[in-house]
Wavefront OBJ file of the C-alpha trace (Angstrom):
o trace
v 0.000 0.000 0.000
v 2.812 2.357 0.733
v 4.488 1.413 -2.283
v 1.053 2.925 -4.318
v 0.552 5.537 -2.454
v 4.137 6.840 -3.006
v 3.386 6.274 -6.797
v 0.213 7.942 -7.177
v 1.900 10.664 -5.096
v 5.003 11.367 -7.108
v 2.770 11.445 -10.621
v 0.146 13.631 -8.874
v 2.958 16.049 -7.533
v 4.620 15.997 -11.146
v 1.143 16.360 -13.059
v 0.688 19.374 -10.831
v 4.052 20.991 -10.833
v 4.434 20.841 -14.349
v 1.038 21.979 -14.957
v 1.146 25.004 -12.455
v 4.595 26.000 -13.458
v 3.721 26.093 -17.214
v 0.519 28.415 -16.354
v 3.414 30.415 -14.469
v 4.847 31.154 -17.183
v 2.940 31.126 -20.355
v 0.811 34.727 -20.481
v -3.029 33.499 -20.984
v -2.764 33.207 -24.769
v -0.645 30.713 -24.985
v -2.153 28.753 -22.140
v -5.553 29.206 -24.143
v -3.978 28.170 -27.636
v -3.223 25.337 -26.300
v -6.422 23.468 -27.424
v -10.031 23.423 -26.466
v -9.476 22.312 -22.984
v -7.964 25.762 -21.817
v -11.205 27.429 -22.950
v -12.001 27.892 -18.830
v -8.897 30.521 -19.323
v -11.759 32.842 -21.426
v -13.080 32.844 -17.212
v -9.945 34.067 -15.382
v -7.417 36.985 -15.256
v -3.977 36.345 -15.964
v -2.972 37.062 -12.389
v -5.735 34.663 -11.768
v -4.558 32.013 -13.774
v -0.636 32.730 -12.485
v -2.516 32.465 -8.859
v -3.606 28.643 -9.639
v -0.301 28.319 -10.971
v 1.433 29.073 -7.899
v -1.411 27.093 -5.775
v -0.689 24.276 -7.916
v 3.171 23.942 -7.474
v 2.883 24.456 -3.843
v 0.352 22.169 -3.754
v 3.065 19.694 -5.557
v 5.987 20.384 -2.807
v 3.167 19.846 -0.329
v 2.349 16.035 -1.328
v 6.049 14.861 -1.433
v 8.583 16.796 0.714
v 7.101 17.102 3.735
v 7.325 13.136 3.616
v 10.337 13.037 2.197
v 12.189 15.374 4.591
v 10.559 14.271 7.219
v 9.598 17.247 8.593
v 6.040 17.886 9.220
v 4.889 14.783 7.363
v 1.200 15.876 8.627
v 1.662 18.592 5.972
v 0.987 15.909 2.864
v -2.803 15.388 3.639
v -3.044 19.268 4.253
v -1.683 19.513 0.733
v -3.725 16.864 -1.064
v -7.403 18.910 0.783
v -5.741 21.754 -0.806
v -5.832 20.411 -4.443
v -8.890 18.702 -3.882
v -10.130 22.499 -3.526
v -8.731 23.089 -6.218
v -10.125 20.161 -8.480
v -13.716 21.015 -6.936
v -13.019 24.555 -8.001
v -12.062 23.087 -11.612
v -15.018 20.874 -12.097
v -17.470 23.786 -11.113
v -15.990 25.876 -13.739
v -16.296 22.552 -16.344
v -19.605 22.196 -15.548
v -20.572 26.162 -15.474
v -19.190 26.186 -19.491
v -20.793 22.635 -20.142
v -17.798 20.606 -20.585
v -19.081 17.667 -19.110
v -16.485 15.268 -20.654
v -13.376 17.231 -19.334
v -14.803 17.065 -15.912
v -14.190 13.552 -15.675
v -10.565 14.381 -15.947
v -10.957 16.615 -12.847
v -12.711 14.050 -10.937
v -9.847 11.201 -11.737
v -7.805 13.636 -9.858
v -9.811 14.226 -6.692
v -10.347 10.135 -6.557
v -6.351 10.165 -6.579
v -6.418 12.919 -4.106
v -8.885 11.162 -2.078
v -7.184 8.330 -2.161
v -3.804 9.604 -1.434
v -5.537 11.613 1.782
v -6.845 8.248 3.081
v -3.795 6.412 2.604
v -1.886 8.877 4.288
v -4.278 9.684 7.471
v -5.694 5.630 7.633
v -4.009 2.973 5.803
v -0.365 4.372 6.105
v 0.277 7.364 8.247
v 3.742 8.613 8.397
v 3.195 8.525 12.258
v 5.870 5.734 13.834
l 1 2 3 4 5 6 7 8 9 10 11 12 13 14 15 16 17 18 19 20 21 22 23 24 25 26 27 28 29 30 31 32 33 34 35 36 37 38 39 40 41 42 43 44 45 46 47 48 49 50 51 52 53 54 55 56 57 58 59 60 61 62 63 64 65 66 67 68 69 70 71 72 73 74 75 76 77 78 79 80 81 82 83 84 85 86 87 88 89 90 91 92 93 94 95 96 97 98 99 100 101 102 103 104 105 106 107 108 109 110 111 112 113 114 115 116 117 118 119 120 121 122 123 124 125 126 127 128
């Protein structure tokens, strides 16, 4: 079980950093050029959309170094509520344009959320 949870962990944290850093530091154009599912950028401002970006990263560093540092381990479930915000937050917008099929892409992210947040407070804790 550890063994998954550090997988789905480590692809969640890259998904995210990767993603968050490139809305960092693309300006809103290219971000939307990207293809029809960066339409929600039409929604945001670009400070906006840099704001995710930097929620998104920290988010990242939040599901793996805390554990891997071993300092303040409790911080990893903290993180993964935090991008389950921001998933919830993503699906509402989905839905609010109609984009019903790219919301199931947000909710395979909060079940891997969830699941890391279970597996870290019940199944395996980083407690001793």
């Amino acid at each position: 079980m550890n063994l998954a949870l550090w997988i789905v962990t480590g692809v969640l944290a890259a998904a995210y950093f990767f993603g968050g850093g490139g809305k960092l530091v693309l300006s809103k154009q290219k971000i939307a050029a990207t293809g029809h599912s960066a339409a929600w950028t039409e929604d945001w401002s670009a400070g906006g959309i840099k704001a995710i970006g930097v929620l998104e990263m920290l988010g990242a560093l939040g599901l793996v170094l805390p554990a891997v540092l071993d300092i303040a381990p409790v911080l990893v479930p903290i993180a993964a509520i935090g991008l389950m915000i921001i998933m919830i937050g993503a699906a509402i917008v989905r839905f609010r344009r109609q984009e019903f099929k790219l919301m199931v892409v947000d909710f395979v992210y909060l079940a891997l959320l969830a699941f890391v947040l279970w597996g870290r407070l019940v199944a395996e804790p980083f407690t001793g």
